[in-house]
GUKE-7055 format. One record per residue: residue in one letter; residue number from 1; x, y, z of N, C-alpha, C in turn. Coordinates in nm, 3 decimals, decimal comma, always signed. Layout:
<nodes>
a_NUM_X_Y_Z_X_Y_Z_X_Y_Z
...
</nodes>
This chain:
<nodes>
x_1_-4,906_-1,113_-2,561_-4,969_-1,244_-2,560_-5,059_-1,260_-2,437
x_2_-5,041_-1,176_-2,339_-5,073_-1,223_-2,241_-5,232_-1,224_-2,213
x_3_-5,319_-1,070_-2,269_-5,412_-1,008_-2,300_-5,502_-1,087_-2,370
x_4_-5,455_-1,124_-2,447_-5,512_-1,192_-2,591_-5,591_-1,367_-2,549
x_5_-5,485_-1,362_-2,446_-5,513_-1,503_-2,369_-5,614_-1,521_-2,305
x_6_-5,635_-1,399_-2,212_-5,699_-1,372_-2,117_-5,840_-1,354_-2,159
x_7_-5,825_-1,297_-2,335_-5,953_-1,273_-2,374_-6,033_-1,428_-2,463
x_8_-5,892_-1,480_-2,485_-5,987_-1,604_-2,515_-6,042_-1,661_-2,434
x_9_-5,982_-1,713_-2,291_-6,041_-1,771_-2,158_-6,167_-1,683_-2,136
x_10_-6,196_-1,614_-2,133_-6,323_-1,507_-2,147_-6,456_-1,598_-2,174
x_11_-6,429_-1,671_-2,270_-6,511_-1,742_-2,282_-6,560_-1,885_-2,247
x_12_-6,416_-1,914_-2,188_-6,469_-2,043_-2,124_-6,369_-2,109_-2,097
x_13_-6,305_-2,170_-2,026_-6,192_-2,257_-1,993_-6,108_-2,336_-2,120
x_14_-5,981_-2,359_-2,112_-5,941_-2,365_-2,227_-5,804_-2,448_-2,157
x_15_-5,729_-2,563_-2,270_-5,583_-2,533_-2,208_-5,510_-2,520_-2,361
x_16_-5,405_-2,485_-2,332_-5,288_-2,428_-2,378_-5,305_-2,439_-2,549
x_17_-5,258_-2,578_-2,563_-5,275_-2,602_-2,757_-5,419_-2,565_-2,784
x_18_-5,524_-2,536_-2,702_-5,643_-2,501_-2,771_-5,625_-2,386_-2,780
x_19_-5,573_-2,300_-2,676_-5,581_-2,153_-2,688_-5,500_-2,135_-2,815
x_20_-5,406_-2,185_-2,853_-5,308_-2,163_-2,963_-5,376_-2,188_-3,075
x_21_-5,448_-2,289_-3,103_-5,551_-2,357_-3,197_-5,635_-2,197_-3,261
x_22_-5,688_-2,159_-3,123_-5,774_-2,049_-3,126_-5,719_-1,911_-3,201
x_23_-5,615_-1,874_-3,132_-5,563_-1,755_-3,229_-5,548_-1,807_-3,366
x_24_-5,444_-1,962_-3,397_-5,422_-1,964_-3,547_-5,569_-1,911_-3,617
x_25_-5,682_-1,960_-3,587_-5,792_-1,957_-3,674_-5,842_-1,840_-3,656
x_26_-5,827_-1,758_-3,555_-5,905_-1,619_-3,585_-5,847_-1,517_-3,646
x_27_-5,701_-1,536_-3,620_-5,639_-1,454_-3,708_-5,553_-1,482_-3,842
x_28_-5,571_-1,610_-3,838_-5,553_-1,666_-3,985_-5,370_-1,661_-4,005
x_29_-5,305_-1,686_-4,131_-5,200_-1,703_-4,166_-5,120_-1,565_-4,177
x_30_-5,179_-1,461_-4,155_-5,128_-1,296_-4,202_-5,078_-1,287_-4,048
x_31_-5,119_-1,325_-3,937_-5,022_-1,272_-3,815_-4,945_-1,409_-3,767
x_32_-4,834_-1,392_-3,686_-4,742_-1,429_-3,644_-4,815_-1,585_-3,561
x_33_-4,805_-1,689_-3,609_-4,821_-1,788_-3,522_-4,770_-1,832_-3,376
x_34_-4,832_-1,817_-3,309_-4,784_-1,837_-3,138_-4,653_-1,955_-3,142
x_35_-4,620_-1,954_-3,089_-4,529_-2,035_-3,043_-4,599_-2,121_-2,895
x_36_-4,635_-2,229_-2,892_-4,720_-2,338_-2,809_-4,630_-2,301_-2,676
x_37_-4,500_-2,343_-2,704_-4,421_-2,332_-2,569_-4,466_-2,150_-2,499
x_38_-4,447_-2,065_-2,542_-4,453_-1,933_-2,584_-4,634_-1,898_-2,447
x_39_-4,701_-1,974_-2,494_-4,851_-1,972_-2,473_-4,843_-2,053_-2,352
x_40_-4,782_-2,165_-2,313_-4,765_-2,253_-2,151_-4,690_-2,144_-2,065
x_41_-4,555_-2,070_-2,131_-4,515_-1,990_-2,042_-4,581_-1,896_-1,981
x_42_-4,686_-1,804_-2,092_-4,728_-1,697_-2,044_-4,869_-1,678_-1,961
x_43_-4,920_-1,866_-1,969_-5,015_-1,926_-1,903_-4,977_-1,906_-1,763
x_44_-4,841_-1,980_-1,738_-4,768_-1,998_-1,597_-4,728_-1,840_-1,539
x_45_-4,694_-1,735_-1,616_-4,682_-1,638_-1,527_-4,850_-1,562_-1,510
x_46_-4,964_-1,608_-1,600_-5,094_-1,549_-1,545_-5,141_-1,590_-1,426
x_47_-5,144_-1,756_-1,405_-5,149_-1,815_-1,327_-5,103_-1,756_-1,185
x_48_-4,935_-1,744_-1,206_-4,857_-1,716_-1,099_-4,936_-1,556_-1,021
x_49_-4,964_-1,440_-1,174_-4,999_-1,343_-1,080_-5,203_-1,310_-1,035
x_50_-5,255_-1,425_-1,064_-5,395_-1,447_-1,000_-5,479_-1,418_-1,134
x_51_-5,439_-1,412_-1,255_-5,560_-1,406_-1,352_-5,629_-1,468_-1,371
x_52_-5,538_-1,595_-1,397_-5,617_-1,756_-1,424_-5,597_-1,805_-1,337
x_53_-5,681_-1,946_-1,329_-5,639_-2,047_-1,227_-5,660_-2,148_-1,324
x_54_-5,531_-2,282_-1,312_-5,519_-2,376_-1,341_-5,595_-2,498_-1,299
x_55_-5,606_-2,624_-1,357_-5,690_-2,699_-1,248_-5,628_-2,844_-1,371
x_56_-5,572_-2,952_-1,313_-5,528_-3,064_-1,375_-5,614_-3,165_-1,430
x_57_-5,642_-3,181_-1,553_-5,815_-3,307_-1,569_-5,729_-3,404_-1,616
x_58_-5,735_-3,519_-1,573_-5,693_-3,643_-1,626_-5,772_-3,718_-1,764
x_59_-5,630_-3,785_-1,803_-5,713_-3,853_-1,939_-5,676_-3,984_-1,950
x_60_-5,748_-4,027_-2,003_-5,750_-4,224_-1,982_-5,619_-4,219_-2,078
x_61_-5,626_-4,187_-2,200_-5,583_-4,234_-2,278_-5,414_-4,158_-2,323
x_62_-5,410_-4,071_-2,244_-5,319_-3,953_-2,304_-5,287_-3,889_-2,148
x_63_-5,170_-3,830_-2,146_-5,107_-3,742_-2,029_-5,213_-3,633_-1,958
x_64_-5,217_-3,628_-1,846_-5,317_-3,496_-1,785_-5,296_-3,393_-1,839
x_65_-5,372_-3,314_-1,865_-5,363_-3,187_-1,948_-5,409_-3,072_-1,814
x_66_-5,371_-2,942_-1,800_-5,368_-2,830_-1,716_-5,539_-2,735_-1,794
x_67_-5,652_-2,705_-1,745_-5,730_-2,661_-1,820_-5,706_-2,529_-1,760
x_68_-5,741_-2,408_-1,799_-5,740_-2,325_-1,742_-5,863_-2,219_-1,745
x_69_-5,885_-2,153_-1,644_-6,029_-2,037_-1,640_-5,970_-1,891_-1,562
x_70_-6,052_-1,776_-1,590_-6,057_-1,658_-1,596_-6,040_-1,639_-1,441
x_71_-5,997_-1,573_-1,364_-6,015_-1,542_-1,264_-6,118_-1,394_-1,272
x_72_-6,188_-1,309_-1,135_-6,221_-1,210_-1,135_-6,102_-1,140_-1,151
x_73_-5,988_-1,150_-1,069_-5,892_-1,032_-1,127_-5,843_-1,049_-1,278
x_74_-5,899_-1,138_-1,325_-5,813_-1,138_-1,499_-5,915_-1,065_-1,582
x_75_-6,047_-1,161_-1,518_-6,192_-1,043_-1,630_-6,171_-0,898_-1,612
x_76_-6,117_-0,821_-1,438_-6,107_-0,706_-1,483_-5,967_-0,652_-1,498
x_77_-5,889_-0,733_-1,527_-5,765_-0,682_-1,595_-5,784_-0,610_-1,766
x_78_-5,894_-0,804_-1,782_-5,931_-0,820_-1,962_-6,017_-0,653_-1,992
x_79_-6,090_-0,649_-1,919_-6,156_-0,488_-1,885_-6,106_-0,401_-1,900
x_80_-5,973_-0,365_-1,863_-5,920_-0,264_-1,824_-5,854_-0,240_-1,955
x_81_-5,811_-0,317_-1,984_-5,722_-0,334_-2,133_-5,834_-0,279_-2,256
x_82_-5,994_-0,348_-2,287_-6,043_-0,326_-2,360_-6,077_-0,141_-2,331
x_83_-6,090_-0,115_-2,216_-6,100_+0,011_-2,251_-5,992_+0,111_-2,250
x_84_-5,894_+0,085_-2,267_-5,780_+0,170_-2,293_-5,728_+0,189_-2,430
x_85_-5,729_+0,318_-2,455_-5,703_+0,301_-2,586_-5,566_+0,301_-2,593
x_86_-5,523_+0,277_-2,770_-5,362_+0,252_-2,835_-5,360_+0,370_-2,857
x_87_-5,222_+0,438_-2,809_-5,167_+0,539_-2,822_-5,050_+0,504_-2,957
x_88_-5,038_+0,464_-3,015_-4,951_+0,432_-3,150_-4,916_+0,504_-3,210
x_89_-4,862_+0,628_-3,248_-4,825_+0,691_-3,310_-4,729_+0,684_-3,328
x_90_-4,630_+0,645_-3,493_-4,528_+0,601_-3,509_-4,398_+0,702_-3,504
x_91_-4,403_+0,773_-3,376_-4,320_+0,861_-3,400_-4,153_+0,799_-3,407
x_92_-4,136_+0,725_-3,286_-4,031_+0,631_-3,282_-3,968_+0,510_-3,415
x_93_-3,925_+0,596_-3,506_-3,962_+0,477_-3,610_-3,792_+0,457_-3,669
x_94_-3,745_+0,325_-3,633_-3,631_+0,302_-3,663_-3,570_+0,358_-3,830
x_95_-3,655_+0,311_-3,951_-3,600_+0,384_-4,071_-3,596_+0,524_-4,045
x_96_-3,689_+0,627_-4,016_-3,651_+0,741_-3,986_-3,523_+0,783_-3,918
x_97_-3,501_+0,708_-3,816_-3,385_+0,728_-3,755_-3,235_+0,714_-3,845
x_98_-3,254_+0,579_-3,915_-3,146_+0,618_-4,001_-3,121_+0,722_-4,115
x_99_-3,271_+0,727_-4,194_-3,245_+0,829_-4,333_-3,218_+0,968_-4,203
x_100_-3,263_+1,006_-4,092_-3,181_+1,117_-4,009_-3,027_+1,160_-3,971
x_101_-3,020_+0,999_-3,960_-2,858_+1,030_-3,879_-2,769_+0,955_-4,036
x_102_-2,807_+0,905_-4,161_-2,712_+0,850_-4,307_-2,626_+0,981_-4,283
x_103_-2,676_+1,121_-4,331_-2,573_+1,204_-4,373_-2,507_+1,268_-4,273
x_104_-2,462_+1,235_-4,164_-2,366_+1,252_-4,061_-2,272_+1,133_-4,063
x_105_-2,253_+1,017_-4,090_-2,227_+0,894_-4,060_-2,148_+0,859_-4,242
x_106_-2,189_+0,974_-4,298_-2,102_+0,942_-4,462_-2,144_+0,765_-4,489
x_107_-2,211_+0,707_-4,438_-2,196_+0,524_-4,447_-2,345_+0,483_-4,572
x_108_-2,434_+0,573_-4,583_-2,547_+0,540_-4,664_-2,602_+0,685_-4,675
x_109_-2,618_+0,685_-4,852_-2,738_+0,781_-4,901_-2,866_+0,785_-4,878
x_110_-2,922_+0,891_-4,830_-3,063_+0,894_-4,810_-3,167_+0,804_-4,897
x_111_-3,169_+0,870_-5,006_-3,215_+0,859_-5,151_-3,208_+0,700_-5,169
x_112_-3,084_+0,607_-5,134_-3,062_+0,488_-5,128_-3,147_+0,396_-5,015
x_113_-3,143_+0,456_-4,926_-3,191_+0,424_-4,818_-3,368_+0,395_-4,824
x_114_-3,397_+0,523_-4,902_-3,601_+0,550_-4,918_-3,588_+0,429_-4,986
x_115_-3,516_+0,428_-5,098_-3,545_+0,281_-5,226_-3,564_+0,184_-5,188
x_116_-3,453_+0,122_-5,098_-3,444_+0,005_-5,045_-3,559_+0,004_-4,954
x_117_-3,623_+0,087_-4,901_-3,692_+0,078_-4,795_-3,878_+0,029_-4,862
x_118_-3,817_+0,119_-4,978_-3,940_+0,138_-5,031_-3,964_-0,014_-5,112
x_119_-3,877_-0,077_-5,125_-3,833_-0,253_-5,209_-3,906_-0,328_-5,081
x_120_-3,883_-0,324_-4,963_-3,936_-0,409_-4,875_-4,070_-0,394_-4,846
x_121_-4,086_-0,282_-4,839_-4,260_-0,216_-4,819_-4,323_-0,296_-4,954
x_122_-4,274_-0,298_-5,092_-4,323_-0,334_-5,176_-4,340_-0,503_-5,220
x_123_-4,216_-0,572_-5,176_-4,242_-0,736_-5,142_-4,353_-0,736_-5,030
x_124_-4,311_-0,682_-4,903_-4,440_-0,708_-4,831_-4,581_-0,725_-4,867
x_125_-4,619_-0,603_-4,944_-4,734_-0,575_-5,014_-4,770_-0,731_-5,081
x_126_-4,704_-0,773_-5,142_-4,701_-0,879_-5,268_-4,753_-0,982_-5,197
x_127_-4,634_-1,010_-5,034_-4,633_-1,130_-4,953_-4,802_-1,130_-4,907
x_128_-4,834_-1,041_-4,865_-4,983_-0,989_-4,799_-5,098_-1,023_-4,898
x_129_-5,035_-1,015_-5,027_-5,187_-0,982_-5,123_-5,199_-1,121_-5,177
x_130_-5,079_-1,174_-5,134_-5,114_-1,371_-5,181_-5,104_-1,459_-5,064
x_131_-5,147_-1,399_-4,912_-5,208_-1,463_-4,825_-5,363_-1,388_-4,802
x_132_-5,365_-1,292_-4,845_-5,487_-1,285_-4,852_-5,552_-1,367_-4,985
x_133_-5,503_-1,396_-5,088_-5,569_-1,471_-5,110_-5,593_-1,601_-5,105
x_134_-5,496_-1,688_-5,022_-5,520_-1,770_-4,964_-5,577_-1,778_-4,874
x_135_-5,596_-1,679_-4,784_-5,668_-1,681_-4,685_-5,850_-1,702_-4,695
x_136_-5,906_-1,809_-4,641_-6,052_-1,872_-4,653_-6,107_-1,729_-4,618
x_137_-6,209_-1,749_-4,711_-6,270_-1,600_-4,731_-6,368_-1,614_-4,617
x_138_-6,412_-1,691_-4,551_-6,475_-1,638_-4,456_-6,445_-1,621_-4,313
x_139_-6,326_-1,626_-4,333_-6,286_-1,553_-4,207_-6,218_-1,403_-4,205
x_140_-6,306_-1,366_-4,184_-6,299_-1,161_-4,189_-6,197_-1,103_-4,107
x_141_-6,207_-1,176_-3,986_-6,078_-1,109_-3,906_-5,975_-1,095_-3,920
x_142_-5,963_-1,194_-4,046_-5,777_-1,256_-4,105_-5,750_-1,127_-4,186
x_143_-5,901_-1,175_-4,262_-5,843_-1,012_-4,355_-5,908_-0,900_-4,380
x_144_-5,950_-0,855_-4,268_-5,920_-0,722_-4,198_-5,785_-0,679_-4,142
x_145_-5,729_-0,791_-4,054_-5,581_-0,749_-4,004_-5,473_-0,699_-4,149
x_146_-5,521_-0,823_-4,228_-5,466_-0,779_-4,373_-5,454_-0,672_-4,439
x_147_-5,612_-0,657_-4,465_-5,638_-0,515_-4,527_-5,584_-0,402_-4,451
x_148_-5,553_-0,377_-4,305_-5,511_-0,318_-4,262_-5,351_-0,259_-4,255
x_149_-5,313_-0,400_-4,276_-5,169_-0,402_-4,286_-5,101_-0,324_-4,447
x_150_-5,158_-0,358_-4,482_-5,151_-0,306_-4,665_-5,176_-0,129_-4,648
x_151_-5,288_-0,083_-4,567_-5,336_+0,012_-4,552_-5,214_+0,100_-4,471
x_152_-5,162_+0,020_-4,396_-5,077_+0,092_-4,321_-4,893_+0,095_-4,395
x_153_-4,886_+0,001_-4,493_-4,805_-0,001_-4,613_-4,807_+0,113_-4,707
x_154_-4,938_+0,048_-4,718_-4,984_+0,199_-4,848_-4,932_+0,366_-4,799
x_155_-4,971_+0,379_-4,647_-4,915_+0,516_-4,627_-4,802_+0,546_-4,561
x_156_-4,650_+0,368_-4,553_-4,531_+0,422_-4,545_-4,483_+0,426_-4,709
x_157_-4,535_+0,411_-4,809_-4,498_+0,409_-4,920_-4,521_+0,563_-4,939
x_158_-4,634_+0,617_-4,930_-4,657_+0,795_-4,953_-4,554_+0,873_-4,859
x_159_-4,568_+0,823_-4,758_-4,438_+0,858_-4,696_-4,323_+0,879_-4,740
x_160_-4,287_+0,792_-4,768_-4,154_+0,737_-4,823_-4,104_+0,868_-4,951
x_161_-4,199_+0,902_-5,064_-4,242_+0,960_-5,172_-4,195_+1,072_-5,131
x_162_-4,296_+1,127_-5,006_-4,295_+1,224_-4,969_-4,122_+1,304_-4,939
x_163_-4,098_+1,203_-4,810_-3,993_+1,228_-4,763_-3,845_+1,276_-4,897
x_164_-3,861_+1,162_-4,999_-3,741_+1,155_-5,138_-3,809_+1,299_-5,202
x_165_-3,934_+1,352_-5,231_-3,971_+1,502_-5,256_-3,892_+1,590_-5,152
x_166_-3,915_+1,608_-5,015_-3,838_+1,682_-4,982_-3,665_+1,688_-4,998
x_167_-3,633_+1,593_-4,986_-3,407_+1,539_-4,967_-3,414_+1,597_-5,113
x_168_-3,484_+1,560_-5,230_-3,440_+1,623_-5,342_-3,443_+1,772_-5,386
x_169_-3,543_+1,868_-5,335_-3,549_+1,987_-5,317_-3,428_+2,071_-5,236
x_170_-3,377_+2,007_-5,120_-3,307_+2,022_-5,005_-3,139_+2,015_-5,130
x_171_-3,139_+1,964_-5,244_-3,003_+1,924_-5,354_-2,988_+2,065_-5,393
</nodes>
């Protein structure tokens, strides 16, 4: 969260429910909605380590609100981040770990295990393909993350295939 923050302030001073405002709409209903409280906290520890700086604007009508802006050390934090790439490679991957360690543990079949696995991959799919189509078509970023997500579904499902081809050969 923290990054993401940093890159909205990027553009211009902001406080808190706007920044939150901001992700809902760019990334639409397919990713995880911030949590407001979630977004003040992680404001207060940027703050605390010199990214942002806070500044209090009063309002006639309504409680002072905290606005907040970019510091130089946050633009080249925000910097540092954009050019680093994601090392992601799902090697660490909790289902693997179990269809590895089921037939030591006598507690679950492999074969049982791909299915079920392969049932959730497949609601997901479903959940995804009817927020994308709810999702307002002109916002691309929503579903791109989408299309992506499906994309990255699509090849734990071949996976999945794959893996139940080999355990059955292995019979």
């Amino acid at each position: 969260m923290r990054l993401p923050l940093l890159a909205l302030l990027a553009r211009g001073p902001a406080h808190g429910y706007e920044l939150k405002q901001d992700l809902e709409q760019l990334l639409g209903s397919a990713y995880p909605q911030p949590n407001v409280g979630q977004i003040y906290v992680t404001l207060g520890r940027l703050e605390k380590s010199g990214l942002i700086e806070g500044e209090d604007v009063t309002q006639s009508s309504r409680p002072n609100k905290k606005v907040y802006h970019l510091t130089d050390a946050g633009r080249e934090a925000l910097r540092a981040w954009f050019e680093e790439p994601e090392d992601e490679p799902r090697v660490r991957d909790e289902f693997f770990m179990k269809l590895a360690l089921a037939p030591q543990t006598g507690l679950a079949e492999q074969i049982s295990l791909i299915n079920q696995q392969r049932r959730q991959y497949l609601n997901t799919m479903r959940q995804l393909s009817k927020l994308a189509a709810a999702e307002d078509r002109d916002n691309r970023i929503a579903h791109l993350l989408i299309e992506g997500a499906m994309l990255h579904l699509q090849a734990d499902l071949d996976w999945l295939e794959r893996c139940q081809e080999e355990l059955e050969e292995l019979e």
